[in-house]
C-alpha positions as CSV (number, residue, x, y, z in Angstrom):
1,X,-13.3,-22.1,-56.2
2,X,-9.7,-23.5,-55.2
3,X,-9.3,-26.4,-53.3
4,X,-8.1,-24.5,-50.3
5,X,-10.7,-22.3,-49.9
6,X,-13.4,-25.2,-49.8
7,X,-10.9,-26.9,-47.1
8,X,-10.9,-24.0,-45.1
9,X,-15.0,-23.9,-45.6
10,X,-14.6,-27.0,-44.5
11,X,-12.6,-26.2,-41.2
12,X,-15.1,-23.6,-40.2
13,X,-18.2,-25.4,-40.8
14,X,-16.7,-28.2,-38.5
15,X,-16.0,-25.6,-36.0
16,X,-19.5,-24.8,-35.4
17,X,-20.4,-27.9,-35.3
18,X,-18.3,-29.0,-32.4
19,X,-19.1,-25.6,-30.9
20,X,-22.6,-26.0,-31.3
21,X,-22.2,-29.5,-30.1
22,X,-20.3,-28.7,-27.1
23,X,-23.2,-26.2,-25.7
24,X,-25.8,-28.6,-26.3
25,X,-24.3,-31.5,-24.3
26,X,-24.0,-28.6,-21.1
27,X,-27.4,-27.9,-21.5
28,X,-28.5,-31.4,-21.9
29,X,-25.9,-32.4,-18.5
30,X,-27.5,-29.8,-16.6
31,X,-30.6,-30.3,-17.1
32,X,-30.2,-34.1,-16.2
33,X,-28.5,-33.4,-13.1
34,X,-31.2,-30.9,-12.0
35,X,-33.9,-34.0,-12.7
36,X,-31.6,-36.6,-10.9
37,X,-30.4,-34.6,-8.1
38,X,-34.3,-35.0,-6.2
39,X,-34.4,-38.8,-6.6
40,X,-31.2,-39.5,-5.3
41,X,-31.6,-37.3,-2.6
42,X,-35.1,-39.1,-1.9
43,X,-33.0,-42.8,-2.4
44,X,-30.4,-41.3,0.4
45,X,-33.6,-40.9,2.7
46,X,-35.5,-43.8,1.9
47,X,-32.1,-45.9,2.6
48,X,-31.4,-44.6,6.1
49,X,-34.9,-44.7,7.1
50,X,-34.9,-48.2,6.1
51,X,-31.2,-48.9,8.4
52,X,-32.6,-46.9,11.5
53,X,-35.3,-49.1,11.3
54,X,-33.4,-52.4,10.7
55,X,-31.6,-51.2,14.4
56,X,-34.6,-50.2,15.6
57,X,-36.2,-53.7,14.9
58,X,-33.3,-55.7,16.3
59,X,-33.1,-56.3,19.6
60,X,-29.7,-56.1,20.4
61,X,-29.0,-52.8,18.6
62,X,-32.9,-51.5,20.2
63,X,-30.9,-50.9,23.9
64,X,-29.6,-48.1,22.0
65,X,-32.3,-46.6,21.1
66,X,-33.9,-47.3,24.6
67,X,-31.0,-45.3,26.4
């Protein structure tokens, strides 16, 4: 075998790689985001509730809840 033709052996083998490579990380991205997406939403909730009641608790910021 010549040189070249193990270089361009090389080339294509590395090519698949990355390829390969490439759809494994969307995979792996998408199903992270999928996993994530429900606990931040759920931290989002858990935050406001926890300012609405800080107002609610306060009593200067209460008389707006009161009106």
């Amino acid at each position: 075998m010549k040189l070249s033709r193990i270089k361009e052996i090389g080339e294509f083998v590395s090519m698949i790689a990355i390829v390969a490579t490439l759809l494994f990380l969307i995979v792996e991205v998408r199903e992270n985001t999928a996993a994530i997406r429900p606990a931040s939403y759920s931290d989002s909730i858990t935050m406001l509730n926890d300012w609405r009641m800080q107002q609610a608790l306060s009593p200067e910021l209460s008389l707006l809840y009161a009106n």
